[in-house]
C-alpha positions as CSV (number, residue, x, y, z in Angstrom):
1,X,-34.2,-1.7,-26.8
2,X,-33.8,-4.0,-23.4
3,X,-34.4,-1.9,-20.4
4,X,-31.3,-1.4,-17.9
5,X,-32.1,-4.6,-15.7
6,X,-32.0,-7.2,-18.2
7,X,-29.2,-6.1,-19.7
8,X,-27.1,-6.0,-16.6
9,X,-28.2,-9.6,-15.9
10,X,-26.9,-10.5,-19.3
11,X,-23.6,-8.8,-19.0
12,X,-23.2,-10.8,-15.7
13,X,-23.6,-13.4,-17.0
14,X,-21.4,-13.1,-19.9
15,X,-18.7,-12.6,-17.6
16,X,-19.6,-15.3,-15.3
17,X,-20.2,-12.9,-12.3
18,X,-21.9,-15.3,-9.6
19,X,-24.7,-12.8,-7.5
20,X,-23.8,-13.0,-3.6
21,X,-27.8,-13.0,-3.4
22,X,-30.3,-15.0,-5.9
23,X,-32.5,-11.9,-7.2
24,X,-34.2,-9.9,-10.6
25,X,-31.7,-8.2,-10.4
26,X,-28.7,-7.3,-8.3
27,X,-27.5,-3.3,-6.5
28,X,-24.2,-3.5,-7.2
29,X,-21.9,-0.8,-5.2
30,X,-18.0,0.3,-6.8
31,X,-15.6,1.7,-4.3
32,X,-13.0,3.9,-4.7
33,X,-10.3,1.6,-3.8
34,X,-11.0,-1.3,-6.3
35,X,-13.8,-2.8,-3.9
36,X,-16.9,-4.0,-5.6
37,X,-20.2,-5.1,-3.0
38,X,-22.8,-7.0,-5.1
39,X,-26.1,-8.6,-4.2
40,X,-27.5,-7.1,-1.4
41,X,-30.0,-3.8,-1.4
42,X,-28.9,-0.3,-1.5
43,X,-30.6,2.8,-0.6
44,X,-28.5,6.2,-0.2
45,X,-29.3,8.6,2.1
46,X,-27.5,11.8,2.5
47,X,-24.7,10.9,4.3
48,X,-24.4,7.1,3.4
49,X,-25.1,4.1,0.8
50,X,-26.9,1.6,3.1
51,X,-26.2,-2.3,2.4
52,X,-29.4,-4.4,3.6
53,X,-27.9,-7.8,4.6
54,X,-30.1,-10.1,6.3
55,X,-27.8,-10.4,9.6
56,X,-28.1,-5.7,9.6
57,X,-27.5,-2.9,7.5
58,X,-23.9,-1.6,6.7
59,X,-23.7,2.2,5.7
60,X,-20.9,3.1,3.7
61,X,-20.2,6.8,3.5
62,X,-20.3,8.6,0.3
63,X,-16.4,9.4,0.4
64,X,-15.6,5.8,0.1
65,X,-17.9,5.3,-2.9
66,X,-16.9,5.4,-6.8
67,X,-20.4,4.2,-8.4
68,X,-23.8,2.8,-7.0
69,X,-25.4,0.2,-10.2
70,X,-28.9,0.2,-9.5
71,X,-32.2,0.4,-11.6
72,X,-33.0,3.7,-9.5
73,X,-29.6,5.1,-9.8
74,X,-30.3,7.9,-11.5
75,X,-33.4,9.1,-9.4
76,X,-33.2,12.0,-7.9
77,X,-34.0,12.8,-4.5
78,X,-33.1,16.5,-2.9
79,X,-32.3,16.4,0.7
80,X,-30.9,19.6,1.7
81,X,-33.1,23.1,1.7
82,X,-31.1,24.1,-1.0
83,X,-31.4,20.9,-3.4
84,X,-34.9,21.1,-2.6
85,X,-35.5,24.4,-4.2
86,X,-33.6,23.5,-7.3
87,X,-36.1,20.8,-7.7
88,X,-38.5,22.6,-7.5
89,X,-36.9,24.7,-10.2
90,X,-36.5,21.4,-12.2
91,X,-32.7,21.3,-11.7
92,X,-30.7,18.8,-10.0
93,X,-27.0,18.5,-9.4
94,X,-24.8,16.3,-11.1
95,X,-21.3,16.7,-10.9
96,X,-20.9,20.3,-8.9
97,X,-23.3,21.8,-11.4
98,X,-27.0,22.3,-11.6
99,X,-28.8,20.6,-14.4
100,X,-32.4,19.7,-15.7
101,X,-33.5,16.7,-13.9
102,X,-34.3,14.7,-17.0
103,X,-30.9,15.1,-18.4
104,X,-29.2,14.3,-14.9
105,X,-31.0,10.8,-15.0
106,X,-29.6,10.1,-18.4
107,X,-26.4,10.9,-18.0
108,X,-26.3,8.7,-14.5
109,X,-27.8,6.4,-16.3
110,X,-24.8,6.6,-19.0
111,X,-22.5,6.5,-16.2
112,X,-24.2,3.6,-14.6
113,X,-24.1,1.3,-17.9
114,X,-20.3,2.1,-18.6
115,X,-19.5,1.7,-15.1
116,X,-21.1,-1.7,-15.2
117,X,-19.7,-2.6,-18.7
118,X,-15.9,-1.8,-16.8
119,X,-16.6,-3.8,-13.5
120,X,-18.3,-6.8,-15.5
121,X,-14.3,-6.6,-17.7
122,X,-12.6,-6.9,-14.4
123,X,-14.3,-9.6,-12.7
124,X,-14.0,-11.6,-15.7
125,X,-10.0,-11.0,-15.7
126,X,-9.8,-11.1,-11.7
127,X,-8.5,-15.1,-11.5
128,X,-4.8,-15.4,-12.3
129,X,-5.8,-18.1,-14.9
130,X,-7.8,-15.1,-16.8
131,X,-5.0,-12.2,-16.0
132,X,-4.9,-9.8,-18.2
133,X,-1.3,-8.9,-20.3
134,X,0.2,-5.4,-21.7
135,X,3.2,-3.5,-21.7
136,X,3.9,0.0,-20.8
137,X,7.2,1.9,-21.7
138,X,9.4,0.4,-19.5
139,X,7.4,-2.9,-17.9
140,X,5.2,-6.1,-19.0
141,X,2.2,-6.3,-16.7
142,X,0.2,-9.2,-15.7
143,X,-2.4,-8.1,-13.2
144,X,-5.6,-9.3,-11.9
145,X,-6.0,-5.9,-10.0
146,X,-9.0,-3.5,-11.8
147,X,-8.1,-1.6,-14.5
148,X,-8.0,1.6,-12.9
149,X,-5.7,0.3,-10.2
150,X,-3.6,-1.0,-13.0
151,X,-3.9,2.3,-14.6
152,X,-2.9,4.3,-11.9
153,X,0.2,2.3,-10.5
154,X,1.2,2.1,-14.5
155,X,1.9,5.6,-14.3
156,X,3.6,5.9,-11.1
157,X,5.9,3.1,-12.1
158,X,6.8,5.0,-15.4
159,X,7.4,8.8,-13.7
160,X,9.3,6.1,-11.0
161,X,11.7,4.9,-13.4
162,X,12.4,7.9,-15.4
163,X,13.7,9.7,-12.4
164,X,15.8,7.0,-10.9
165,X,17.3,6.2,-14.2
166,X,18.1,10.0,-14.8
167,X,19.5,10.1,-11.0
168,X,21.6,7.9,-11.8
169,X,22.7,7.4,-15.2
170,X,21.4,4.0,-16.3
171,X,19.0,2.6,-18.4
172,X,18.2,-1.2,-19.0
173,X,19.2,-3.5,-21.7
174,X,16.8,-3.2,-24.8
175,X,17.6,-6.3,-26.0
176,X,16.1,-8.4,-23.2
177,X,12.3,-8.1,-22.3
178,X,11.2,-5.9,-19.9
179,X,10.7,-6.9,-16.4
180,X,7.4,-8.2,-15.6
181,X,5.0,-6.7,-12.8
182,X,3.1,-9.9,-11.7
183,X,0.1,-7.4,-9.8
184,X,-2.0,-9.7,-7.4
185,X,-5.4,-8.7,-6.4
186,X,-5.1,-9.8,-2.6
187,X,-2.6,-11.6,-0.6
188,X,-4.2,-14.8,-0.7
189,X,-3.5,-14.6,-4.6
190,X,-0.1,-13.5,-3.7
191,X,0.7,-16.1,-1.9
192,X,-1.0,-19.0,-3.8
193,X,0.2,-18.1,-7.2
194,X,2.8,-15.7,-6.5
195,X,4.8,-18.7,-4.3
196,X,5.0,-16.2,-1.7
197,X,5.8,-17.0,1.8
198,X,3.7,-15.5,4.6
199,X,4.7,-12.0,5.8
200,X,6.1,-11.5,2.5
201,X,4.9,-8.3,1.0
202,X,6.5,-7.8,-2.1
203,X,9.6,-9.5,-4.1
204,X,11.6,-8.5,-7.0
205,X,13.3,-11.9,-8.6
206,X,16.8,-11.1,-9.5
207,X,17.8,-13.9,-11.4
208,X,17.3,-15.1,-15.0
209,X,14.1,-12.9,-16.5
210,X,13.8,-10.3,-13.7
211,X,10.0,-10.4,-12.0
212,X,8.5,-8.1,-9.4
213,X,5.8,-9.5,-7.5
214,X,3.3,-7.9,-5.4
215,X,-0.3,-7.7,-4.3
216,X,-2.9,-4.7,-3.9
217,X,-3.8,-4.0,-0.3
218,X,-7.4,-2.5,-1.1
219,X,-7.2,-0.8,2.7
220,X,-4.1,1.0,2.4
221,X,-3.0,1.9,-1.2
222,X,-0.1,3.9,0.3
223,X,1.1,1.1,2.0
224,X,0.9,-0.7,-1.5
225,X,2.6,1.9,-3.0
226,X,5.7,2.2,-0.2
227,X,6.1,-1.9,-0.8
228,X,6.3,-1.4,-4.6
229,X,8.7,1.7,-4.8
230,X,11.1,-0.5,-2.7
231,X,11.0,-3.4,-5.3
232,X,11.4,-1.3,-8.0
233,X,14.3,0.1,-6.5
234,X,16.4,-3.0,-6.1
235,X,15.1,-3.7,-10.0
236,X,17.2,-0.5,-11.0
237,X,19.9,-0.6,-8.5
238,X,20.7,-3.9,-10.8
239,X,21.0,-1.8,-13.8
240,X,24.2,-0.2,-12.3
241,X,26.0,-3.5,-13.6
242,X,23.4,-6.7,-13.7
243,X,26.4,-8.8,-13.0
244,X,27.2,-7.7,-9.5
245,X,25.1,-7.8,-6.1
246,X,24.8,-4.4,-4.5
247,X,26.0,-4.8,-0.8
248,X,23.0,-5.3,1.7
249,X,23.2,-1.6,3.5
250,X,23.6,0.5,0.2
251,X,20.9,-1.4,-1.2
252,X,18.6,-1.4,1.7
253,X,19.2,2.3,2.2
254,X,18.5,3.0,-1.4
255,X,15.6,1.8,-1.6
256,X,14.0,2.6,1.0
257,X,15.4,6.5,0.0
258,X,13.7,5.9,-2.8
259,X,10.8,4.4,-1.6
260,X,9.5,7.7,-0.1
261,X,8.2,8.8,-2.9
262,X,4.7,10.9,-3.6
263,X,2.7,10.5,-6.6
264,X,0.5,13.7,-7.7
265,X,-1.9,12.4,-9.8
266,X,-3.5,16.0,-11.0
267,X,0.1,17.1,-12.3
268,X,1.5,13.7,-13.0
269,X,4.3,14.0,-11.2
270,X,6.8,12.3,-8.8
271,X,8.3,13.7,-4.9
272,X,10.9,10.9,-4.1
273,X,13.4,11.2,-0.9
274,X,10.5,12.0,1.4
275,X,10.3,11.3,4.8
276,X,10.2,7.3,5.8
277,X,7.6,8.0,8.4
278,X,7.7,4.4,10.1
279,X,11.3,4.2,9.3
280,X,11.8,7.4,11.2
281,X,9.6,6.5,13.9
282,X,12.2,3.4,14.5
283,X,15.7,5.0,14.6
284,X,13.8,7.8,17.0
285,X,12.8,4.8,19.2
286,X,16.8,3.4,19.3
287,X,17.9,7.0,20.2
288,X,15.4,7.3,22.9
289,X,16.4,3.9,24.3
290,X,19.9,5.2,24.2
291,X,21.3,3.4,20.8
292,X,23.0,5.1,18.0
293,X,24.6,3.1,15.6
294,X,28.2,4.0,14.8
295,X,28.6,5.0,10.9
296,X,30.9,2.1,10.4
297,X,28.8,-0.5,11.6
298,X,26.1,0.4,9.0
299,X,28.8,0.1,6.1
300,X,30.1,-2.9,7.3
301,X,27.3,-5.1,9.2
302,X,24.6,-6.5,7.7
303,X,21.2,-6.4,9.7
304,X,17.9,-5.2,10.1
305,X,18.9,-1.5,10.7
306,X,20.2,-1.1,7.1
307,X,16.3,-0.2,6.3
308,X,16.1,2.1,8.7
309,X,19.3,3.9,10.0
310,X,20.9,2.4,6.6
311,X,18.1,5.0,5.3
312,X,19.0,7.8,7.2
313,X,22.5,7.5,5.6
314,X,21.4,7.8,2.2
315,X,19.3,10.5,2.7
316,X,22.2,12.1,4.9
317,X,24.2,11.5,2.0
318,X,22.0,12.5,-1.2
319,X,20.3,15.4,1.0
320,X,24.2,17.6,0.1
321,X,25.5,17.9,-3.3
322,X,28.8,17.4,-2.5
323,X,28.0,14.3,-0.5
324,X,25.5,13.5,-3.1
325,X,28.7,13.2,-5.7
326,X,30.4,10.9,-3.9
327,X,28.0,8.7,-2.6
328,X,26.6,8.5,-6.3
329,X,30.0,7.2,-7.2
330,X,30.4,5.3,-4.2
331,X,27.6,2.8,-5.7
332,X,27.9,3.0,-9.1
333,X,31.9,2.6,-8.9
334,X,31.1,-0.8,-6.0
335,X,29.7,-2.4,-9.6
336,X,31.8,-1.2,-11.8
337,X,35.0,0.9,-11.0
338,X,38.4,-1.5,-11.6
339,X,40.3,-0.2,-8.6
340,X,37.4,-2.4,-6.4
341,X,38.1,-5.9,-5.2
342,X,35.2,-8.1,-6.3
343,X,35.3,-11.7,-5.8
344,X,32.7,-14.1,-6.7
345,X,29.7,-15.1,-4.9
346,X,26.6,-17.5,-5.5
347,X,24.5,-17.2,-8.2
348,X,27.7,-16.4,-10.4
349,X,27.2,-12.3,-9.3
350,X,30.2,-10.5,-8.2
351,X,30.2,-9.2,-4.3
352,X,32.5,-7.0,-2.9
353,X,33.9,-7.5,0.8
354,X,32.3,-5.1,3.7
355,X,36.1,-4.1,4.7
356,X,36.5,-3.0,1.2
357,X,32.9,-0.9,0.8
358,X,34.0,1.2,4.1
359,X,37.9,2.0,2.0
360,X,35.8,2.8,-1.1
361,X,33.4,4.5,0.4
362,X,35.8,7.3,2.4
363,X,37.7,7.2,-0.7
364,X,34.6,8.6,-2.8
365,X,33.8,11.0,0.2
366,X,37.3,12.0,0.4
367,X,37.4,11.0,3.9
368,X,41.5,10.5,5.1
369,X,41.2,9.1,8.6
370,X,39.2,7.5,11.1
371,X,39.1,11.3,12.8
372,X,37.2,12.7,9.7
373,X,34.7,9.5,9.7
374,X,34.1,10.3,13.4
375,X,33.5,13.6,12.1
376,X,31.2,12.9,9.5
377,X,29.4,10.6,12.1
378,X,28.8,13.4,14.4
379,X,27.3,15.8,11.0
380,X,25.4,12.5,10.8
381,X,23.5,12.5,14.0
382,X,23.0,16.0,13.8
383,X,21.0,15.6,10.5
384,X,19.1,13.0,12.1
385,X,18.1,15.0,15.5
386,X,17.5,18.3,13.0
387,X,16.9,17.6,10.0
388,X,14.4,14.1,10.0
389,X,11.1,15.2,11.4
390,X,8.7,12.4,12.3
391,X,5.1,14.7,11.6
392,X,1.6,13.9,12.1
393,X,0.2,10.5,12.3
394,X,1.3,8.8,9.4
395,X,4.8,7.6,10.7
396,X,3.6,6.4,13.9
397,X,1.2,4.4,11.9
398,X,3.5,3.3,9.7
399,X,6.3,2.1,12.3
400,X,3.7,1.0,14.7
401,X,2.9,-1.7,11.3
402,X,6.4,-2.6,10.3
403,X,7.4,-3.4,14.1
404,X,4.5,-5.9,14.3
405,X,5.4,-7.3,11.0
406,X,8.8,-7.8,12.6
407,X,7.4,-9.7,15.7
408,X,8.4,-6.7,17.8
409,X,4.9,-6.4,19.9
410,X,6.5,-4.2,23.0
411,X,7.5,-1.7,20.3
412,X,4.0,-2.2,17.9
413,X,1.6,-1.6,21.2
414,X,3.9,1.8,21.8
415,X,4.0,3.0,18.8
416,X,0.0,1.9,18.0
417,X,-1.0,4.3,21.1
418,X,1.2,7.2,20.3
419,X,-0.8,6.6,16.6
420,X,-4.5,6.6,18.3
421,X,-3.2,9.5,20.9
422,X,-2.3,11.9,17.8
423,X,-5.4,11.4,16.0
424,X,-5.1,8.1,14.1
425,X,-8.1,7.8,11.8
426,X,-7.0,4.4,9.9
427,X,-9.3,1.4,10.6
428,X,-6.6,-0.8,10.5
429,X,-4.8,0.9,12.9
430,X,-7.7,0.8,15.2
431,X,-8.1,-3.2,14.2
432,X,-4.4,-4.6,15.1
433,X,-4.3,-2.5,18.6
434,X,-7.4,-3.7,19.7
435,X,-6.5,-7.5,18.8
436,X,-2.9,-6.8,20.7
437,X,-4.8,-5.3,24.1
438,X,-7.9,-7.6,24.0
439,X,-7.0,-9.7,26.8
440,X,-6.0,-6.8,29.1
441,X,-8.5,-4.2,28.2
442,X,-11.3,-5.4,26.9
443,X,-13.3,-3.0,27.1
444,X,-11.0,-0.4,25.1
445,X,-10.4,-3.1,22.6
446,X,-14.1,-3.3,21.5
447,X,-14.1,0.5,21.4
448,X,-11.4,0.2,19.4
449,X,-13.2,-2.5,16.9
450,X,-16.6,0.0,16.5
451,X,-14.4,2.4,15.6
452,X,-12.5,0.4,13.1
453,X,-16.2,-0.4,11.6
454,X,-17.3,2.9,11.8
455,X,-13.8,3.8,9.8
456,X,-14.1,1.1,6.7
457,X,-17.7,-0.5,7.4
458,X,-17.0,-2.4,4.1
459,X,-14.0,-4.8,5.5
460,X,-15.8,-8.5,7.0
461,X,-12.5,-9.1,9.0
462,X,-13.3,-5.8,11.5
463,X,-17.0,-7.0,11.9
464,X,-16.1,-10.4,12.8
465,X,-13.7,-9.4,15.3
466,X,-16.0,-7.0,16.4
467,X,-18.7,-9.4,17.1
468,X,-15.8,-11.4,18.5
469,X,-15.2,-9.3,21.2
470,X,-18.8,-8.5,21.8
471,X,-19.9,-12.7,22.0
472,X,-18.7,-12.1,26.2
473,X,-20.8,-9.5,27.3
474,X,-23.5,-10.2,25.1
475,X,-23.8,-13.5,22.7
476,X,-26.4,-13.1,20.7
477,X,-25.3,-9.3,19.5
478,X,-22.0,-10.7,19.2
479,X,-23.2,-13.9,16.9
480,X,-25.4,-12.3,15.0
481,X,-22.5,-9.2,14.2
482,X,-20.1,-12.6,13.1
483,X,-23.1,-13.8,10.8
484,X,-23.4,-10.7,9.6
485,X,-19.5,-10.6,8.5
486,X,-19.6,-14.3,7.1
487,X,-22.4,-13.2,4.7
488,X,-20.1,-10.1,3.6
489,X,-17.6,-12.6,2.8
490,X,-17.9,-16.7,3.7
491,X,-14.1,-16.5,4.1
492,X,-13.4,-14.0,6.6
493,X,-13.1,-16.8,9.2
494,X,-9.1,-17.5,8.2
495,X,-8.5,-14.1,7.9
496,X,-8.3,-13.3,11.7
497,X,-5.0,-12.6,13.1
498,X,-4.0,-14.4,15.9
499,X,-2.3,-11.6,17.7
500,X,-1.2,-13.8,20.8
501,X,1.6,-15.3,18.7
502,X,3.2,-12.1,18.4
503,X,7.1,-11.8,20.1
504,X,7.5,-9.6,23.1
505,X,11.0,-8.5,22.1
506,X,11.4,-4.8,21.9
């Protein structure tokens, strides 16, 4: 039987894995988030897996880590007082539970050879030319994602559609194929294959056979998960009548209603109309600056606020069951009710007029007179100022994001320090305000950066910019820390963000 090594060089090279490093054999380290490091050595300690690269060591703490592939992966070493008098005992722990040593290296060793067997499958599928193909229940899939990424956003897409479908009484046309999910690994795939332009984060292709493209952001699955629900939405808003274009507030609001939406993996099952954390964090900033947008304006002009107060008017809406009713038939009667004027529009869809979604829209609600749509405007607010709750860091992290993806830096670098002020522990976070206040405070900005690294110490771009920042006060720390990055990943160079070019607007 071939010993461990030789046969993980021979899976490698089945698949056509290229080694970062020229070696016997190679450490190969899995992270939780789809992440695989390959080439250099590892050790573990107790608190971290430790990367030798030439340029310095990386340690990567245990929480971050799925698998470690090495030839001494399943030795055993106790660290703590209590480990070492298991061992003593001949036991070691494996999984929570305390076990004979001998039997704890063969199940590792188990572990290690199928973990292997599943990383060696995805790299060989991880090109779009190589993508792997299968349908769920409701969806094709194409992905070059790992399969238990894949796996995982399978089932949230399924629990996803049942519940929107049962909200709201539709269900999509068996006789035509189900909509593709074209699943990128990265941006850069996103954008090269996917057609994408840059900025884009997701987009669901309406026209002839529907497609919903997107890419995994390995730091922030959330995020990933916040872009996709939104997609998805617009996919099954089309089922309400596949001939008609939903106006842009309804749609907007929907979605992003929608779009809050928690997955429990342990009981398989779906929270959606949660709080829109960055969304929130937005419409709180236009209050505070003295704006309210007038109820009517949503309805009837389209703009950027239809994702965020265009959100807070669904959820206004669907958060009261008698609201609820109405707004329900609001939207499904826009597509489908013959009392509404359509006319059509490009791309042969039918479109109704803003004038005439405001007349349906008190006539579902049972509204009379402008005096009852001021008064439902006023109920409005107050839901907003009560019953919306921006909580903990997440939403200031989140609208901090979306305003610099919107080129609005005065309100990012606000919302970025009311983040780091509450606690932020998100390396990205950490990243994008120290590249907005590097010119001004330097000296806060490469505190910002170690921390970053210190945060996700497996992410080139952070180190780069680290060593970036440090080449000023000291060039050959800061050269060697860019080296370092480079050999983590050759490419890391054109992945810097050239914060400068951000807008000032507010």
């Amino acid at each position: 039987m071939m010993n461990f090594a030789t046969w993980m060089r021979r899976a490698l090279a089945v698949s056509g894995l290229v080694l970062i490093a020229p070696a016997a054999q190679a450490d190969i380290l899995a992270l939780k988030d789809g992440r695989v490091i390959e080439g250099p050595k590892m050790t573990q300690d107790e608190d971290f897996v430790v990367i030798s690269y030439k340029n310095g060591d990386v340690k990567v703490p245990h929480a971050l880590v799925r698998s470690v592939i090495s030839e001494t992966a399943g030795d055993y070493v106790p660290r703590t007082d209590e480990e070492k008098e298991k061992y003593k005992e001949g036991l070691a722990l494996y999984e929570d539970k305390w076990i004979p040593i001998a039997k704890r290296k063969k199940l590792i060793e188990k572990d290690t050879a199928k973990e292997l067997e599943q990383i060696t499958e995805d790299r060989a599928h991880d090109e779009w030319g190589t993508r792997r193909k299968e349908e769920s229940k409701n969806f094709r899939w194409e992905y070059t994602v790992p399969e238990h990424v894949k796996d995982a956003f399978v089932s949230r897409c399924e629990s996803y559609y049942e519940i929107f479908t049962k909200d709201w009484k539709v269900k999509r046309d068996k006789r035509k194929e189900k909509m593709k999910m074209n699943f990128f690994r990265d941006v850069k795939e996103f954008y090269q294959v996917g057609g994408a332009g840059p900025g884009t984060l997701a987009y669901f292709m309406f026209l002839g056979d529907y497609d919903l493209c997107l890419f995994y952001d390995q730091t922030s699955m959330e995020f990933t998960e916040m872009v996709l629900y939104h997609e998805l939405s617009h996919y099954l808003q089309k089922l309400l009548n596949e001939d008609f274009k939903v106006p842009h507030w309804p749609g907007e609001g929907v979605a992003e209603y929608y779009g809050g939406a928690l997955w429990d993996a342990k009981k398989k099952k779906m929270d959606i109309g949660l709080m829109q954390e960055g969304r929130l964090a937005e419409v709180k900033g236009d209050i505070e600056s003295g704006t309210r947008l007038k109820l009517k304006d949503v309805v009837t002009i389209q703009a950027y606020t239809d994702y965020s107060w265009g959100w807070t008017l669904v959820h206004f809406f669907m958060s009261d069951s008698k609201l609820k009713k109405g707004f329900q038939k609001y939207l499904k009667g826009l597509a489908n009710d013959k009392n509404v004027k359509r006319t059509m529009g490009s791309f042969n869809l039918w479109f109704v007029s803003p004038e005439e979604s405001l007349r349906y829209l008190m006539e579902c609600l049972d509204i009379k007179d402008e005096q009852e749509l001021a008064a439902l405007e006023q109920e409005w607010y107050a839901y907003i100022d009560t019953e919306l709750v921006l909580e903990g860091v997440s939403g200031l992290e989140k609208g901090a994001v979306q305003a610099m993806n919107q080129g609005m830096r005065l309100r990012a670098k606000r919302l970025f320090k009311e983040a780091l002020d509450a606690g932020s522990e998100s390396a990205n976070i950490h990243y994008r305000y120290a590249g907005m206040i590097r010119y001004e405070d330097r000296s806060q900005a490469l505190e910002l950066m170690r921390k970053a690294v210190e945060l996700d110490p497996v992410t080139p771009i952070y180190w780069y910019s680290l060593g970036d920042l440090l080449e000023d006060s000291d060039e050959d720390e800061g050269q060697r820390i860019k080296k370092l990055a480079i050999e983590m990943d050759p490419r890391v160079e054109r992945q810097k963000i050239d914060f400068s070019k951000l807008g000032e607007q507010e």
